[in-house]
N, C-alpha and C positions, 0 to 999 in steps of 0.2 A: 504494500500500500504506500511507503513512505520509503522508497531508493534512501540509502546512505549516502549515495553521493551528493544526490539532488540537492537533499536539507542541508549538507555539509556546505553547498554553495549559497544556498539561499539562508541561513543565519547570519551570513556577514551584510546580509541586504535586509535584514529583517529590522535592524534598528532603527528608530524614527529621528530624522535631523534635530537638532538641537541650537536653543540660541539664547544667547544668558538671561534671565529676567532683570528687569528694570530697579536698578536699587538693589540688587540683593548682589548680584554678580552669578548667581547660581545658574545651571546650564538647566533649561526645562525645554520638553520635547515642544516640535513646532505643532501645531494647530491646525487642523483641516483634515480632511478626506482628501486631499490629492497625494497625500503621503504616503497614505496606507494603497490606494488604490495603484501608486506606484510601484510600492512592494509586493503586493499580488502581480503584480504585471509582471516585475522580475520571475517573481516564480513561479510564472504561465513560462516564460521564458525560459528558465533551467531545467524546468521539466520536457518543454519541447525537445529542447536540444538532446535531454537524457534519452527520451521514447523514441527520436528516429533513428539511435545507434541501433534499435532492433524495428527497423524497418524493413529490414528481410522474412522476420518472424511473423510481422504483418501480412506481406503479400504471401507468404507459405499458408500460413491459417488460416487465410480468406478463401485460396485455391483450393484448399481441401474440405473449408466447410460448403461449399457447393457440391461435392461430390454426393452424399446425403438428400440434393434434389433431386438427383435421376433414377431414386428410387423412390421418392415423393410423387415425381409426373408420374411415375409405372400406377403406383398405389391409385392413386386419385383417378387416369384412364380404368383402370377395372373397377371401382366403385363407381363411378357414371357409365359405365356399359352393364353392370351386374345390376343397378339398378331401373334401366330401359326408362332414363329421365334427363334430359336436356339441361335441367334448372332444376339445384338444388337450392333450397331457402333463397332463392333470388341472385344465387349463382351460375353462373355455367360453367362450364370445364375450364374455359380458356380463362375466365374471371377468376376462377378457384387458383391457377396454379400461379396469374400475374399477382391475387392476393398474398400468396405461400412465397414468391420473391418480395413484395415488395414489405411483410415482415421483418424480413432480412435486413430492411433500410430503419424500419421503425428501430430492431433491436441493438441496431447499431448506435444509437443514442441514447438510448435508453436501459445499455444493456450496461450492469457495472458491477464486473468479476472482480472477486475481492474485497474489496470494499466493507462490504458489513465485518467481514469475518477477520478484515486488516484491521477495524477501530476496536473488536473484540479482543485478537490479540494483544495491540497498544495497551492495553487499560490490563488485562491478564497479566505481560510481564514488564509491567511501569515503566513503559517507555515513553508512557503518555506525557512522563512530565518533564520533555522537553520542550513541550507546548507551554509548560504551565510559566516555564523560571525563562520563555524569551517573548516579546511582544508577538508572539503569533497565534493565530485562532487556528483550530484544529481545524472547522468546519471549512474560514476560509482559505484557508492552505487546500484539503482536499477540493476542492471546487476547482482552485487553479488548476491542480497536479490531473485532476481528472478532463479537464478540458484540454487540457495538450494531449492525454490522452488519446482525446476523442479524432483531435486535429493529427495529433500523426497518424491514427487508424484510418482515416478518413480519405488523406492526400494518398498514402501510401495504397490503400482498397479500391481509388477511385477506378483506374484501367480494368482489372478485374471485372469491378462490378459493373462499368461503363459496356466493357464485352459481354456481359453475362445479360446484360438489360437491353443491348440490341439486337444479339442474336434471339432474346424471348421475343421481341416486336416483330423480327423478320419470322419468325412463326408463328404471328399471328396472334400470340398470348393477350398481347395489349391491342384493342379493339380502336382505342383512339386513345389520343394523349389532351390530359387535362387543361382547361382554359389557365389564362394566367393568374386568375383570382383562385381560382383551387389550388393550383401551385403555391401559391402564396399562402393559402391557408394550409396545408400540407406541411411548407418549411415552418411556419409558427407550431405546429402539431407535433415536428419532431425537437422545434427546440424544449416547448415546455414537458412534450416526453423525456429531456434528455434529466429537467429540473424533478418532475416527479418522481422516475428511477434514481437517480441520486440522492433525494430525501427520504425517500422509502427507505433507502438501504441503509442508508445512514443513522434514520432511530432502530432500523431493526441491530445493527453493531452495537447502539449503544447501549443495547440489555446487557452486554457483557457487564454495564456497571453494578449487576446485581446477580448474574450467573458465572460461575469460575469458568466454565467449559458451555461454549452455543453452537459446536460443531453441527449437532442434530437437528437443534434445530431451526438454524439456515439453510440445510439440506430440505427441510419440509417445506418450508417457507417459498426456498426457490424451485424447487418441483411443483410446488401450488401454484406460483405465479407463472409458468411456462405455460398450464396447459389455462389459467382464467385468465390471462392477456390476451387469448388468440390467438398464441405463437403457431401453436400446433393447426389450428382449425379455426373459422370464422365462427364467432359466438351466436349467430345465426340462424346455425343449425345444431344447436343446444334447443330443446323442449322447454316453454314454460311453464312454471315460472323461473329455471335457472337459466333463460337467457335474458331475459329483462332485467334479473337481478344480478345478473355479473355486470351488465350496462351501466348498471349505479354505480358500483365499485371503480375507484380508481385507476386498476389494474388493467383497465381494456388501453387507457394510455399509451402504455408500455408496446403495444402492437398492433391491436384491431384497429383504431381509432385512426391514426394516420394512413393504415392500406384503405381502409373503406374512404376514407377524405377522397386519397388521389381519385379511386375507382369511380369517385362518383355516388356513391352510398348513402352518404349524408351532404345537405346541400342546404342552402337556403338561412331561413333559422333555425333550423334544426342546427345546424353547422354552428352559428354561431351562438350557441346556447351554449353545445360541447363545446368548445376552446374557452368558453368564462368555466364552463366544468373541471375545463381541465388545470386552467389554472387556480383556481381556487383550492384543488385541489394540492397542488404546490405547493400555494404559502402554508394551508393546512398542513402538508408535511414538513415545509421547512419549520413553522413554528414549531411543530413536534421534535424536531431533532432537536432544534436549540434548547426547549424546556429539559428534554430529557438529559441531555449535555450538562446543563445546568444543576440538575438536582442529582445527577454522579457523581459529580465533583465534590458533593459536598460532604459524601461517603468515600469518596477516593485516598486509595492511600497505595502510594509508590511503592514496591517489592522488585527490585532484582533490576538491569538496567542497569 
């Protein structure tokens, strides 16, 4: 979750400018948000530079998690031929498997390995309180560290996925390409997916402040959220009331919500009901991370580190 090198760089950047106060002579830190939000940028920075030394790791892992489709189209061909129906829940074959790729976009933003189970460990073997004795927020350091992340996943997957998303058009998968206002509501859909998957994961690590060991259950947690995002299947063709009721839940964010946007699925007002949904749901979680942050700490106590 937190490279050694990374922070080792970003500590010497982490302290805030300093300028004597008036009359006393004493050195008091400078004033304002362009200070801190300079420091965060540094350390959007150092983590960038860290994440593209494994920018080969990137284009390998993208290459092979596609491999996984060609027995996804198999799968999905013989359940619309077994079941002699053109249009499942308002799908069709070609719509089902452009849905099953363009998950792959959602959970690229949304998607954040490690994470709960890196702020778990932090807090297990008191490494956390290197956050604590230097001016740096846990939360906002992971935010930076994970959006370089995202940015070198992202530059480094584009060809890949660029190939993988034309040769699906030249077969047809994609019926038509979305207007510019869906597009545009699409990129909003995966950035506040990117904010919901990061806060989610985020409170769910920091139960570690009241559990020694959450191996297991992050393991549930992210098994439950693979298949009630969408990742696996359009929540569509869930029976109600368990498709209506995973639509409430936050967790369609994470995958359904941005494939159905491009596809055309949700439109209108509808459309835009979901995205104040979706983010509301956000600050919902990020207040939760921060509360929950807060009232660990006050139980926290450093071992080992």
């Amino acid at each position: 979750m937190t490279p050694p090198e990374t922070l080792a760089e970003v500590e010497t950047l982490s302290t805030r400018p300093v300028r004597p106060s008036a009359g006393t002579g004493l050195a008091t830190p400078e004033p304002g948000h362009g200070a801190t939000l300079r420091k965060y940028f540094k350390i959007f920075r150092a983590s960038l530079v860290e994440r593209m030394t494994y920018r080969g790791d990137f284009l390998l892992g993208t290459v092979l998690r596609f491999l996984p489709m060609l027995t996804t189209i198999l799968l999905w061909q013989a359940i619309y031929s077994g079941s002699g129906q053109s249009n499942l829940a308002g799908f069709s074959y070609r719509e089902m498997i452009a849905y099953l790729l363009l998950t792959n976009i959602s959970r690229m933003f949304s998607s954040m390995p490690g994470l709960a189970g890196g702020i778990a460990r932090e807090i297990r073997e008191g490494t956390l309180k290197r956050y604590l004795i230097q001016p740096l927020d846990l939360i906002g350091y992971l935010v930076a560290y994970r959006v370089a992340h995202k940015v070198a996943y992202i530059v480094t997957s584009a060809l890949p996925y660029g190939l993988m998303f034309g040769f699906a058009w030249y077969l047809g998968f994609f019926e038509h390409l979305p207007g510019p206002l869906t597009l545009a509501a699409f990129a909003v859909s995966l950035i506040l997916a990117f904010l919901v998957g990061f806060f989610f994961e985020a409170s769910v690590g920091m139960v570690g402040f009241w559990f020694l060991e959450v191996t297991s259950l992050l393991y549930i947690v992210m098994t439950l959220t693979f298949f009630i995002s969408g990742q696996m299947l359009p929540l569509d063709l869930l029976p109600q009331p368990w498709s209506g009721l995973l639509k409430v839940l936050p967790f369609q964010y994470m995958a359904y919500f941005p494939a159905a946007v491009f596809l055309g699925k949700i439109r209108g007002q509808a459309l835009a009901l979901h995205l104040l949904g979706e983010l509301a749901w956000a600050v919902a979680f990020m207040v939760l991370a921060r509360a929950l942050y807060r009232l660990g700490l006050r139980r926290y106590s450093a071992f080992g580190g």
